[in-house]
TIZA-674726 format. One record per residue: x, y, z of N, C-alpha, C in turn; residue in three letters. Coordinates in steps of 0.1 Angstrom, whole numbers, plus 2048, in hexadecimal, padded with zeros to 3 digits. Layout:
XYZXYZXYZALA;...
//
This chain:
8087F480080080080080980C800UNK;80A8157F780B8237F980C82E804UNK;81382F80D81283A817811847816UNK;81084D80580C85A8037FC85C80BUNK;7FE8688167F286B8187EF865828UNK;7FB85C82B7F785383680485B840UNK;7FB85985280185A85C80E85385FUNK;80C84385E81383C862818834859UNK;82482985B82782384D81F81484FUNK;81580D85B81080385A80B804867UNK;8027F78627FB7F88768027F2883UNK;80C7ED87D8167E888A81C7F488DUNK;81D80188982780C88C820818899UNK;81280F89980C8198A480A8138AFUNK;80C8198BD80B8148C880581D8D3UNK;8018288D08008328DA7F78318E3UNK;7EC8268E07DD81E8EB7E88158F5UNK;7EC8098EB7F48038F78028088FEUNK;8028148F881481B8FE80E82290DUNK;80182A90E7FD83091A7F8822921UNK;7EE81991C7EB80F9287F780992EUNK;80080892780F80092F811809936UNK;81481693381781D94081081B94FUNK;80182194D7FC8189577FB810959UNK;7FE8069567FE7F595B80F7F8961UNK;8197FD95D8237FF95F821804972UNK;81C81297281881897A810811989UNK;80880B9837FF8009898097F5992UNK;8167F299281D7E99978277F299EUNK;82480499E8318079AB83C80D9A3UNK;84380999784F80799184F81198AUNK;85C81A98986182197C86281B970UNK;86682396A86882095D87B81D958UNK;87D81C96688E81796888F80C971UNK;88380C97B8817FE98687F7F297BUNK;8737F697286E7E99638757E695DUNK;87E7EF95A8877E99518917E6954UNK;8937DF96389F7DC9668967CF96FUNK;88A7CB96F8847C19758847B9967UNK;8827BF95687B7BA94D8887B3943UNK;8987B89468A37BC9448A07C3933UNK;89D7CC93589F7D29298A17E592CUNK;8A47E791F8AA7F39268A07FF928UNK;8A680C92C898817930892819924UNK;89781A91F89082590C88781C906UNK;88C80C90B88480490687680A90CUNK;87680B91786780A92186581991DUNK;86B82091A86782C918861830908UNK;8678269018628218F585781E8F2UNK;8538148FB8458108FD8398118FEUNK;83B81D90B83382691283083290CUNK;8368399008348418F682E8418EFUNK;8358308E982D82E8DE83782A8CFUNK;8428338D184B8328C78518238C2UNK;85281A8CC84F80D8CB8488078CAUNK;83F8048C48307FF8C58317F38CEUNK;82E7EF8D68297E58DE8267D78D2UNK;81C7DC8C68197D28B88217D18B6UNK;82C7D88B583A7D08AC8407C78B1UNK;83B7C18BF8427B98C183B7AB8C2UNK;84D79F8C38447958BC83878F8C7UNK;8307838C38247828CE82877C8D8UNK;8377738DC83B76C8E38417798EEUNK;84977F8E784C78D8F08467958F8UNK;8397968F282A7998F8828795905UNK;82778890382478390E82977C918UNK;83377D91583C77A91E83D789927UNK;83E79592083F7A092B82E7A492EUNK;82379E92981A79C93381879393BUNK;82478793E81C77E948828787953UNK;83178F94E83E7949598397A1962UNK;82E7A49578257AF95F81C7A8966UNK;81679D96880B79897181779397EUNK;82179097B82B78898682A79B98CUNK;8317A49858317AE98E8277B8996UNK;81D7B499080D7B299E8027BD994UNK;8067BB9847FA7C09807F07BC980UNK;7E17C09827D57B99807D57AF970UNK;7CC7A796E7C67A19667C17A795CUNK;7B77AC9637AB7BF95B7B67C6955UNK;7BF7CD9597C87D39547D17CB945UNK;7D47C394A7DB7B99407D47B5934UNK;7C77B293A7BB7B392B7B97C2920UNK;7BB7CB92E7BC7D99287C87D991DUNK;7D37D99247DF7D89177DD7D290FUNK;7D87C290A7D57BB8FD7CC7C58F9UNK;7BF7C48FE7BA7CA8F17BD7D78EFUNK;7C77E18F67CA7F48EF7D27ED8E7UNK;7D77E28E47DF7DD8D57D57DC8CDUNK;7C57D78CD7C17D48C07B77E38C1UNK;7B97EB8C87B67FA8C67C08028C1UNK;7CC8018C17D98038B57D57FE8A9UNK;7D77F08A47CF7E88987CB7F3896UNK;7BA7F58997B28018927BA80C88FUNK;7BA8168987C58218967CB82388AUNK;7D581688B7DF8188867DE814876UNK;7D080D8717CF8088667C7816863UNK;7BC81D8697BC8298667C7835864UNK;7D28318677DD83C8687E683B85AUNK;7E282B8577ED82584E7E9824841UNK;7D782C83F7D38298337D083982FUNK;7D783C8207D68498187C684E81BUNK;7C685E8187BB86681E7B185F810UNK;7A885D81579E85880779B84D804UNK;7A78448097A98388027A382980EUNK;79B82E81579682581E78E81C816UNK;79280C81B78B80680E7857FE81CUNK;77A7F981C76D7F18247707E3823UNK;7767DE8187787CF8167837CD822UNK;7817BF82C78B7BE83578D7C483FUNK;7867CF84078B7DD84A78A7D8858UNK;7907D68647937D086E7817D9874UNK;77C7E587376E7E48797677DE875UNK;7677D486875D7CE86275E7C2866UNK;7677BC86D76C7AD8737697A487CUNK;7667AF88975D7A889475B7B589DUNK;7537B18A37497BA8AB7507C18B8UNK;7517CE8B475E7D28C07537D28D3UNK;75D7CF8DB75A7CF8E37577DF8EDUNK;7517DF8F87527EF90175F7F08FFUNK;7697E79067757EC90E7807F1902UNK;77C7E98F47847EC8E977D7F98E6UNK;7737F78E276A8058DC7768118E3UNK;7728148F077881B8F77858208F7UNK;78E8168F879A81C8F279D81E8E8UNK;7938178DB79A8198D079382D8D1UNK;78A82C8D57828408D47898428D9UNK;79083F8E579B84C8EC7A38538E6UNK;7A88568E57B585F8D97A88668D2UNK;79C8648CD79486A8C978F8778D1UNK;7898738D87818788E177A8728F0UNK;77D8658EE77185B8FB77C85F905UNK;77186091677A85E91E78585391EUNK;78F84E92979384592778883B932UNK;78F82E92C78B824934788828942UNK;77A82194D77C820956783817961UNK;78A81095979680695F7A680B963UNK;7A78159587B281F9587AF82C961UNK;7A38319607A383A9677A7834978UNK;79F82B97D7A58249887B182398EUNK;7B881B9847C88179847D2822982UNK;7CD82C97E7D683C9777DC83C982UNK;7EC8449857F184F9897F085A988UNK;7EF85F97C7F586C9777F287497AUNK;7E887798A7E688798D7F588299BUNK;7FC87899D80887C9A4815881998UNK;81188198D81E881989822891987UNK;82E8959848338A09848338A5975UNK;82D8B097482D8B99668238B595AUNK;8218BC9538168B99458168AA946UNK;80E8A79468098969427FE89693BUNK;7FD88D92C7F38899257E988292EUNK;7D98869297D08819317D087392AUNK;7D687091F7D286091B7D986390AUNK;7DB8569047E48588F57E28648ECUNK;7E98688E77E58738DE7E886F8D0UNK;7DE8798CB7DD87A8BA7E088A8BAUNK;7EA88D8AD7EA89D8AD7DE89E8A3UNK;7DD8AC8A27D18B189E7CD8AC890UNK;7DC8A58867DB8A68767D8892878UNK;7DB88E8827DA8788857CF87A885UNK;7C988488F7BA8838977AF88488DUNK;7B48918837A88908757A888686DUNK;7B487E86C7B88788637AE86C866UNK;7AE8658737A686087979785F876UNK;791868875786869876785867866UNK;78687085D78787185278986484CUNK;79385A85279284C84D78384184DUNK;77F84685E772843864769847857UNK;76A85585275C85984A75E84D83FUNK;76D85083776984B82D76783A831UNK;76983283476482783375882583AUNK;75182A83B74583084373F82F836UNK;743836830737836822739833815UNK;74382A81874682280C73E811812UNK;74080D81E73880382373180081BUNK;72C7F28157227EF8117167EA81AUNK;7097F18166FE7EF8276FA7DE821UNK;6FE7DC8146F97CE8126FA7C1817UNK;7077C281D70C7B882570F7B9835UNK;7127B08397117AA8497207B484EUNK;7247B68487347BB84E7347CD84AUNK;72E7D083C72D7DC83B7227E3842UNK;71B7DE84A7127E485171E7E285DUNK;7237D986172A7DF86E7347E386CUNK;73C7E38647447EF86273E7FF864UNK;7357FC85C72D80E85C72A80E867UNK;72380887271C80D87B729811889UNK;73480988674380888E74981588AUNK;74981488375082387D74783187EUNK;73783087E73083C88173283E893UNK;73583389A7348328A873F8398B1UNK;74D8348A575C83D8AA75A8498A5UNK;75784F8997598578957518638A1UNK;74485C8A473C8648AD74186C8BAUNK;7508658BD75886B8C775E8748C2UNK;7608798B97658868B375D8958B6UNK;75F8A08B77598A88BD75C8B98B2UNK;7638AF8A776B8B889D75D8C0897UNK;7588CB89374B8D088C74A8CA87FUNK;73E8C587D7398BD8737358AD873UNK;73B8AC87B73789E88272989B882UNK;7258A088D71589F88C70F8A387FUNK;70F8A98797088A986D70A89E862UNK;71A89B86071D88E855713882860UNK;71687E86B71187587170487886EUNK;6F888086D6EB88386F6E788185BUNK;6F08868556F58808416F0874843UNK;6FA86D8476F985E8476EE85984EUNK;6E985D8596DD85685D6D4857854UNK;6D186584E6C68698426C6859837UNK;6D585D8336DA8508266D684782AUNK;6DC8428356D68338366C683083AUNK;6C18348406B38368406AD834836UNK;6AE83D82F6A883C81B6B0830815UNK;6B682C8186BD8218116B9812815UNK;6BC80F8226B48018266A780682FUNK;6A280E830693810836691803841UNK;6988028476947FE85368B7FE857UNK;6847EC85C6777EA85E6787EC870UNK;6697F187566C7EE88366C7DE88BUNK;6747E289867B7D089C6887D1897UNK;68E7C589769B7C38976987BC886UNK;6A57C287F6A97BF8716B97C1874UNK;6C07BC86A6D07C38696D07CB867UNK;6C97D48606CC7DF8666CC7E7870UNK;6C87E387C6C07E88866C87EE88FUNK;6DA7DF8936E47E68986EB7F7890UNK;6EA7F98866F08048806E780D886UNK;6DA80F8856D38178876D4821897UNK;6DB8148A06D88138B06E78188ACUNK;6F18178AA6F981F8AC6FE82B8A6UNK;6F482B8986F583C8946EE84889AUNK;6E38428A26DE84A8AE6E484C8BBUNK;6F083F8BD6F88458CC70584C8C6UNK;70884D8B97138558B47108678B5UNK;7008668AF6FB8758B26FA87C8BBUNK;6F386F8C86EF8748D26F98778D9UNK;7098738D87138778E27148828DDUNK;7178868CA7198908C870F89C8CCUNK;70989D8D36FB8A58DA6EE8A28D3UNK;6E989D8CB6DC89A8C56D88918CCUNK;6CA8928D46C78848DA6B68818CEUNK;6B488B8C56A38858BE6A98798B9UNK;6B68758B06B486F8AB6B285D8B2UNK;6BA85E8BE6B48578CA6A58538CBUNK;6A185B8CC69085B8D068A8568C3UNK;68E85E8B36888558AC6898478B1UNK;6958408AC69C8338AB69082E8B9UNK;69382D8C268982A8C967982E8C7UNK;6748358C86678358BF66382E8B0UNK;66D82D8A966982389967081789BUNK;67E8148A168080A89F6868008AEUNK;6838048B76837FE8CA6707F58C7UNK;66C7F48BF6607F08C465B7E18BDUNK;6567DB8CA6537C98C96617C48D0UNK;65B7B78D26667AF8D96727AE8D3UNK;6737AB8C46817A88BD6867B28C2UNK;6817C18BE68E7CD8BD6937CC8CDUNK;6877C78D86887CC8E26957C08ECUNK;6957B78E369E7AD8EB6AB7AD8E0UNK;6AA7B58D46BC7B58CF6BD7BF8D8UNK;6B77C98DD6BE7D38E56C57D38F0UNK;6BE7C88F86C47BE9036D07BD903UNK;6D37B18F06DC7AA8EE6EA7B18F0UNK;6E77C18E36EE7CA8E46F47CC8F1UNK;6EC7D08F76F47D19086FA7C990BUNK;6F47BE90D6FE7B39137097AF90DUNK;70A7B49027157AE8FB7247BC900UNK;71B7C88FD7257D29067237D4914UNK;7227D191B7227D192972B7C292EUNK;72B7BD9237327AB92872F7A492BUNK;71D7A292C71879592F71978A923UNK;71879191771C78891072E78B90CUNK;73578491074578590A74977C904UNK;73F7768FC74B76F8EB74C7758E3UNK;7577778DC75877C8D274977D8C4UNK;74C7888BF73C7878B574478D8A9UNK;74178589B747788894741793889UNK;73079688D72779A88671B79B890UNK;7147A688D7087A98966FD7A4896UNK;6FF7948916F378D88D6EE78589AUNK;6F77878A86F87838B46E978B8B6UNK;6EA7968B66E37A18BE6D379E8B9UNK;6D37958AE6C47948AC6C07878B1UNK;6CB77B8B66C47708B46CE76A8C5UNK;6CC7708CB6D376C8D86C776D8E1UNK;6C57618E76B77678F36BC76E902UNK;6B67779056B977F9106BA77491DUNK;6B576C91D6B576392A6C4759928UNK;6CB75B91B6D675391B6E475B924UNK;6E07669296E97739306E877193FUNK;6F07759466EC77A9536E3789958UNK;6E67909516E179E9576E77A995FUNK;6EC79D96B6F47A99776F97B396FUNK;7037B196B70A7BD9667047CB95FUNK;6FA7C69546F27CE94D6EF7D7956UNK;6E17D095C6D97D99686DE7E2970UNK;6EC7E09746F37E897C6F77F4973UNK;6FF7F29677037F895B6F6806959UNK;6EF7FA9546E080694F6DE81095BUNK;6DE80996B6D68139746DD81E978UNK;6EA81C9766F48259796F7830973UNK;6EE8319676EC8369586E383F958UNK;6DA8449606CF84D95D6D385895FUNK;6D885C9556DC86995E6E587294CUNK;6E58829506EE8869436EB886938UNK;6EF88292B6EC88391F6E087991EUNK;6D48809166C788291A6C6878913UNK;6C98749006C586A8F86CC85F902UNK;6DB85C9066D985190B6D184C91BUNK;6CF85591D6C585592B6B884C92AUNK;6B285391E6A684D91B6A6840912UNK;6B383C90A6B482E90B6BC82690EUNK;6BD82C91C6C28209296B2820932UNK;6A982A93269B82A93969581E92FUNK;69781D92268F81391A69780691FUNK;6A180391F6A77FA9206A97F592CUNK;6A47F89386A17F49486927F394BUNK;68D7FA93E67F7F194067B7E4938UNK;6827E79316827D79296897D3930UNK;6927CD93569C7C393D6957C0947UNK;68C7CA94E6897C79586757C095AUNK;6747C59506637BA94C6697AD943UNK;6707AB93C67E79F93A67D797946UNK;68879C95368F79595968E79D965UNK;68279F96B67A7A797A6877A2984UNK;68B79B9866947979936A179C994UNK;6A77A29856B17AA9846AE7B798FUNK;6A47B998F69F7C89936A17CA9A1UNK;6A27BC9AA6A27BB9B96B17C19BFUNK;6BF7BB9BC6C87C29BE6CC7D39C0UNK;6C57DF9B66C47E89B06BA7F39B4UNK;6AC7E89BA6A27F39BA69F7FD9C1UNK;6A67FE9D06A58089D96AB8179D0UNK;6BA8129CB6BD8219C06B78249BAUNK;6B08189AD6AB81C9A56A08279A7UNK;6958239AD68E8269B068F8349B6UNK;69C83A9BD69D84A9BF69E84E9B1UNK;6A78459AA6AC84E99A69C851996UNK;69884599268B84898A67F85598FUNK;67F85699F6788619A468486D9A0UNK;68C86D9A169887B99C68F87E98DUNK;69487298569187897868587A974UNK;67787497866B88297C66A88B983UNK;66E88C98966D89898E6778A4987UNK;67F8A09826888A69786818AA96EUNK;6788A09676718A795C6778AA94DUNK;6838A394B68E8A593E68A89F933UNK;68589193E682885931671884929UNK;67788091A669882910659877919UNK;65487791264887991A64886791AUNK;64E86190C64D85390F659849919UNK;66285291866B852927669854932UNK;65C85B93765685D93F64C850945UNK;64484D93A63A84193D64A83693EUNK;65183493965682593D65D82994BUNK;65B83195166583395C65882F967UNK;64D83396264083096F640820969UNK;63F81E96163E80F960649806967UNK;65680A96A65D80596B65F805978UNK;65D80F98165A81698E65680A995UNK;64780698B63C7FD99163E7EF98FUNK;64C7E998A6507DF98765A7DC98FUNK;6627E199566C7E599C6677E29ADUNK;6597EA9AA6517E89BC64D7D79BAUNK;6487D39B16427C49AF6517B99AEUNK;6567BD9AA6667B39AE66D7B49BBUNK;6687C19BE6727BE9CF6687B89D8UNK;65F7B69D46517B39E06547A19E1UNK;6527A09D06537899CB66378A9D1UNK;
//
């Protein structure tokens, strides 16, 4: 491939997701960055190499890998953290195949978002450098408000990587073919990162594309393949501040059991009740909700009411369905819940069918903790 036009000269050349998680996992065990590399026997610049980025962590081979991840578990890093470092490598991957492909020339065939179904904790770092906060695992484990002098709040992209970035996002965004099983999740992957961008224009190309696709596969209500694209070109908007297009999506297409239990699925699959791998979103339509646990969700959603309004109101939809689903989830939860849900009438923010599922849910909530 041609590197006119490109950031990087390939995707092993980027490291900057897994060069800041090493630090903190580094950080996380006590040690300098001259204590490591004299536990690791290698030298400082190496670890300083690392931790920047200039070294890619991908470049190295996979036996090397992991042998200095099991030397990090011997020196008392968490597990969680350690899973954190694998995957900010296959959040490089992305990056960096974005970094490594000419302005224009993003081609959809093969594209690592069209491949399998990214997870929260990937999603996440791969947005960071974008715009997403960082991980709540990192935030935990951080040092950096002891450290001395300017410190990055998490990897960086300069201003000309960062467009570059997105710009890669658009165009395979809309070269995607909606015909197939992979070009709908490419597009819907790529409308979801790009969404973390905050650059002007954003919301309007994202709000383009919802138009397009709409007139293009007309989406029946319930769950179709197209349904996941839909559900996430509405949480792309709504972070970018638009929450109607939320409210449509839930008003034409949240309604009947199908759409109502892929929504579930959706969840579960990002919240981690479901954690196999998915290679395609064809999970999300044909997974039964009772094949999950729940805990996690429930907690996830309740903890949720609150702030940006579109996802407010479909986390309110999606705790009333979970919970006329699966009433017993609701017992652990309901003493809070139940203040949230009095806050948010009395608040008075949410649309009026946000409103009825919150008294419905109220009243469901009192019937589960009673059985």
């Amino acid at each position: 491939m041609s590197t006119r036009g490109t950031l990087t000269s390939g995707t092993s050349s980027e490291g900057r997701v897994s060069g800041y998680v090493f630090k903190i996992v580094r950080e996380s065990t006590g040690r300098t960055q001259q204590q490591l590399a004299a536990d690791l026997r290698v030298s400082t610049a190496a670890i300083q190499g690392w931790e920047s980025g200039r070294r890619p962590l991908m470049a190295m081979p996979a036996g090397q890998f992991l042998a200095l991840r099991s030397w990090l578990r011997h020196l008392g890093a968490t597990p969680a953290l350690l899973r954190t470092l694998t995957q900010a490598l296959e959040a490089d991957h992305i990056l960096g195949h974005a970094l490594a492909t000419p302005r224009r020339a993003a081609d959809p065939d093969g594209h690592p978002l069209g491949s399998w179904v990214l997870s929260r904790p990937l999603t996440v770092l791969t947005a960071w450098p974008i715009g997403a906060k960082a991980p709540e695992i990192l935030c935990q484990s951080s040092s950096a408000a002891s450290r001395r002098g300017p410190v990055p709040a998490g990897p960086v992209l300069s201003a000309d990587e960062r467009r570059h970035v997105v710009e890669h996002l658009q165009h395979v965004a809309e070269r995607a073919r909606s015909s197939d099983p992979d070009g709908l999740l490419l597009k819907r992957q790529a409308y979801y990162l790009a969404g973390y961008d905050s650059s002007p224009g954003i919301r309007q190309w994202l709000e383009t594309m919802r138009r397009a696709d709409q007139a293009r596969l007309r989406p029946p209500a319930g769950w179709s393949p197209a349904w996941p694209l839909a559900r996430s070109t509405a949480s792309a908007l709504t972070r970018a501040g638009d929450p109607e297009p939320m409210r449509r999506f839930l008003h034409d297409q949240m309604t009947g059991e199908t759409a109502e239990t892929a929504n579930l699925n959706y969840w579960a699959f990002w919240t981690g009740e479901l954690d196999e791998q998915q290679t395609s979103d064809e999970f999300i339509g044909s997974t039964s909700p009772l094949s999950w646990h729940g805990g996690q969700l429930v907690r996830h959603l309740a903890g949720r009411l609150h702030g940006n309004i579109g996802f407010t109101e479909l986390n309110i939809r999606s705790l009333h369905t979970l919970i006329r689903v699966r009433p017993a989830l609701a017992r652990p939860v309901s003493g809070d819940l139940q203040a949230t849900i009095t806050r948010l009438l009395d608040e008075d923010q949410v649309s009026a069918p946000a409103r009825r599922e919150l008294e419905t849910l109220r009243y469901g909530i009192a019937i589960a903790h009673q059985t």
